[in-house]
C-alpha positions in Angstrom: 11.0 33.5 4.0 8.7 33.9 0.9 5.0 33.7 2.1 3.1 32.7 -0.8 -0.7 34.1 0.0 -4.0 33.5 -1.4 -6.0 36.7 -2.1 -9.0 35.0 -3.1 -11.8 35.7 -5.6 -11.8 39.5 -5.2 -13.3 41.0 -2.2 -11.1 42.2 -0.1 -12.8 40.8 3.5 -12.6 37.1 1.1 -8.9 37.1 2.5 -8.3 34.9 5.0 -7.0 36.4 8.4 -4.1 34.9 7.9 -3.4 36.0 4.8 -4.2 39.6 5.6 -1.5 39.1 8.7 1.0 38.5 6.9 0.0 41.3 4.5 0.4 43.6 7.4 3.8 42.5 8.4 5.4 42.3 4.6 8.3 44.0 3.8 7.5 43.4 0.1 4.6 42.3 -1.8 5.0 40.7 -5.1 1.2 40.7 -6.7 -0.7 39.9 -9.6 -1.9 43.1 -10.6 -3.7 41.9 -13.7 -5.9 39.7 -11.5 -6.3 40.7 -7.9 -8.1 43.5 -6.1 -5.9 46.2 -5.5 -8.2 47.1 -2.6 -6.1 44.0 -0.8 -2.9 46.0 -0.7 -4.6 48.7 1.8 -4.0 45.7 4.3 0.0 46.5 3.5 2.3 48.8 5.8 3.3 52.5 3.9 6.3 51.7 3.9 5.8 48.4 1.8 8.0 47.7 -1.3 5.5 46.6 -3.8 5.8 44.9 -7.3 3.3 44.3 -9.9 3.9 40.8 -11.5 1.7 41.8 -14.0 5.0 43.7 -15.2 7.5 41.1 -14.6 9.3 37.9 -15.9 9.7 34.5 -13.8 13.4 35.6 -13.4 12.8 39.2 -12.3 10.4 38.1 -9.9 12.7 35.9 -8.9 15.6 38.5 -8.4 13.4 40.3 -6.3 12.6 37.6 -3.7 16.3 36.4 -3.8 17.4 39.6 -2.9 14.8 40.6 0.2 15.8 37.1 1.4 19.3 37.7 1.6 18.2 40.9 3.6 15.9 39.1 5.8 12.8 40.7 4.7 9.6 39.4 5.0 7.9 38.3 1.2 4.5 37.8 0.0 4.0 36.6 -3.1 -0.1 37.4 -3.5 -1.6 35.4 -6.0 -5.2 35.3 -6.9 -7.5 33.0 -6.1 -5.9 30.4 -4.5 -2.5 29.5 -5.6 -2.6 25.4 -6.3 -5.6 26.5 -8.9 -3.6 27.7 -12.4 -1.5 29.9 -9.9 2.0 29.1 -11.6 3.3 28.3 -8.3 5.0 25.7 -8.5 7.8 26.9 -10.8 8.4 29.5 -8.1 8.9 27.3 -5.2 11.1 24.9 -7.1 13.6 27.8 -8.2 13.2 28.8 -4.4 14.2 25.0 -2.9 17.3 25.5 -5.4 18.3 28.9 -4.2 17.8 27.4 -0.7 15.0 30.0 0.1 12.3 28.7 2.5 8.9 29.6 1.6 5.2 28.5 2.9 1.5 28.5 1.5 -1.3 30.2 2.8 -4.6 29.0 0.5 -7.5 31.4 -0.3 -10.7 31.1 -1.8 -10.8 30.0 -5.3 -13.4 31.6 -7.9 -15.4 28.3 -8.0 -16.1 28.7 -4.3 -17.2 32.5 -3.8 -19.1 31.5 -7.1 -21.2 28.6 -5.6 -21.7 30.9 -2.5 -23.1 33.9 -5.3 -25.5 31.3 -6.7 -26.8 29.3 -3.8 -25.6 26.4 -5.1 -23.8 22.7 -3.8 -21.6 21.3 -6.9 -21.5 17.7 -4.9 -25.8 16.4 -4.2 -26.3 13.0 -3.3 -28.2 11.0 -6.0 -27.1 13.6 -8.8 -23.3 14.2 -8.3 -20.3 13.7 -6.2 -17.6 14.8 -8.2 -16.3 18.7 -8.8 -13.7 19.1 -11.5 -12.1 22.3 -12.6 -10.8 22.6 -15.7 -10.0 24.8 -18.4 -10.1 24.9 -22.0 -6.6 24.5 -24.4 -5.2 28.5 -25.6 -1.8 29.2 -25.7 -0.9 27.0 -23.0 -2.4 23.3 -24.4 -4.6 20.9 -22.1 -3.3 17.3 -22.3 -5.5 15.0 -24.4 -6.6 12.7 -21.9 -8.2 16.0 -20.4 -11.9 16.2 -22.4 -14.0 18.5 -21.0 -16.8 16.5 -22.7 -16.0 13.7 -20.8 -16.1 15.4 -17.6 -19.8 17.2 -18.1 -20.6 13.8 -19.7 -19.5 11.6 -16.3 -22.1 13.8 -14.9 -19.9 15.8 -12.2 -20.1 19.8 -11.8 -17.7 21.1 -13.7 -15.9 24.7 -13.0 -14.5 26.0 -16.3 -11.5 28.8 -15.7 -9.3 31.0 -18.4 -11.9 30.3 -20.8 -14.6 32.9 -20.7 -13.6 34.3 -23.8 -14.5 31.0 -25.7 -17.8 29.9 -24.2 -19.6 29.6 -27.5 -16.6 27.4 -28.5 -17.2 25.9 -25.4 -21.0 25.1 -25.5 -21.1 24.0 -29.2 -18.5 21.7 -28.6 -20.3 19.7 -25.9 -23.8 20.0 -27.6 -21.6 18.6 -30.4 -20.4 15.9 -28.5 -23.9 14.8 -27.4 -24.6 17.1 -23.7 -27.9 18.1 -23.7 -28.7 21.8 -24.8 -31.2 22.0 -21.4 -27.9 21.0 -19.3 -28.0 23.5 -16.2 -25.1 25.8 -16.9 -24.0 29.4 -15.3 -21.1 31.5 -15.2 -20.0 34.6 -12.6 -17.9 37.2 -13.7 -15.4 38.5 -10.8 -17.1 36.8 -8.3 -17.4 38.5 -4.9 -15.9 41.8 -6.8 -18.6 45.4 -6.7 -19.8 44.6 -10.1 -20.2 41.0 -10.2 -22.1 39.4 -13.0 -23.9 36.3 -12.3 -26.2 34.1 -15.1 -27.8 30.5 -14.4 -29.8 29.2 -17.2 -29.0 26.0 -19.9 -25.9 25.3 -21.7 -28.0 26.1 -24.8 -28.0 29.6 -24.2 -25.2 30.3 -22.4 -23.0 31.7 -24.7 -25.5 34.1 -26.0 -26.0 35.3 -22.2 -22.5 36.1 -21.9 -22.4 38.2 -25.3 -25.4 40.0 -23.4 -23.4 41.3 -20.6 -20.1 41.6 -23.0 -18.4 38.9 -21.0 -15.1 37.8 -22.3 -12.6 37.4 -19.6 -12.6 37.1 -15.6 -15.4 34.6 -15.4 -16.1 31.1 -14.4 -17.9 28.7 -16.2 -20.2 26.0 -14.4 -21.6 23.3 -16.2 -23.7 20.2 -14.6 -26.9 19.1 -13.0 -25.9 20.2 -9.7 -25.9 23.6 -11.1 -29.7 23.6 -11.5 -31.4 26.4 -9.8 -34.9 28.3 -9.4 -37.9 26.8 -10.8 -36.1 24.3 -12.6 -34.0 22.9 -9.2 -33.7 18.9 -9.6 -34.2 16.3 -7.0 -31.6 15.2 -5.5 -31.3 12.7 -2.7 -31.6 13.7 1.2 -27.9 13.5 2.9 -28.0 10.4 5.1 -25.3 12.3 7.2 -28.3 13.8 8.5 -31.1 11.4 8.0 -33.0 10.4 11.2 -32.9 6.9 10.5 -28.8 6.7 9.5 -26.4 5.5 12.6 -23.2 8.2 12.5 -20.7 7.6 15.1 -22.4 10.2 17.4 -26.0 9.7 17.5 -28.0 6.8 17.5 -30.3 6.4 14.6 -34.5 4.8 14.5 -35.7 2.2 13.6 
């Protein structure tokens, strides 16, 4: 059985319990090394086989999982974050349902979550947004062309942007370009929930030069959107009718 396990954003009590359980019981841990916090592996037995994927092809990882299983051992594959998010999963578990290998998913906490929680923010307000998209901008592996993040800041949901904090002056010339406002509320978090976390709220306009500030260029998350808006600038928003006094729910009466 191949355990495929969430670490989340960084910090190491981010993990869910059950993650960290079956940290604790793993024969072998396969882990991103480039990515996670190594600080996660203490949760491991000393007798754990560990392998950086950091160092390692699809195939060899591959090999190695192949062969604990045919001993019975007990796999984690840790990925960052949480693994539906860019966590190049999904090529794994398909080789696995051909090699007959049963396997499972334990989610963790994505960067755009422990970022929200950093800020004191809510990416879905009533009256402003209620839409969260993440996204990323096109490198080395392309973004289909349907996929404009233009379009999305422009539809006027929060946007997350990942993989792309070394092109965030691409980024916000290219949407000032296509007509966002420069006084758009926009922030980014560098390794969110990590010790030395970076956080900046401010306007797409000056975003990029923010980042150069801090020498950010990888490992952070871009948000882009309305909802974003914070400190003495925070927007009105609408007051959730969930809670309203006068809205009916289906456990409480509401007045006249």
């Amino acid at each position: 059985m191949v355990h495929f396990v969430g670490a989340g954003s960084g910090s190491p009590d981010l993990i869910t319990v059950r993650g960290m359980k079956l940290l604790e019981k793993a024969d072998v841990v396969i882990y991103a090394g480039s990515l996670i916090n190594t600080e996660l592996l203490s949760y491991c037995r000393e007798d754990v086989q560990l392998y950086d994927s950091a160092q390692m092809t699809l195939e060899e990882v591959l090999s190695v999982m192949k062969e604990a299983a045919e001993k019975d051992l007990k796999i984690v594959r840790l990925h960052s974050g949480d693994p539906s998010v860019y966590g190049a999963v999904r090529e794994q578990m398909d080789a696995l349902y051909k090699l007959n290998i049963e396997y499972d998913v334990t989610p963790g906490v994505t960067a755009a979550m422990a970022a929200a929680a950093s800020l004191g923010i809510e990416y879905t307000l009533p009256g402003v947004s209620q839409s969260f998209i993440i996204t990323r901008m096109g490198g080395r592996t392309p973004v289909p062309e349907g996929e404009k993040i233009e379009d999305y800041v422009k539809s006027g949901a929060s946007v997350a942007v990942y993989l792309s904090s070394g092109m965030i002056r691409g980024i916000t010339d290219r949407l000032i370009q296509a007509g966002v406002p420069g006084d758009m509320p926009a922030a980014f978090v560098y390794k969110c929930s990590w010790a030395d976390e970076k956080r900046y709220t401010g306007t797409l306009a000056e975003l990029a030069d923010a980042a150069a500030n801090e020498g950010i260029s990888n490992t952070a998350v871009i948000l882009i959107g309305r909802a974003i808006g914070q400190g003495d600038d925070r927007i009105s928003y609408g007051r959730s009718r969930l809670y309203d006094p006068e809205f009916t729910t289906g456990f409480r009466k509401g007045t006249e």
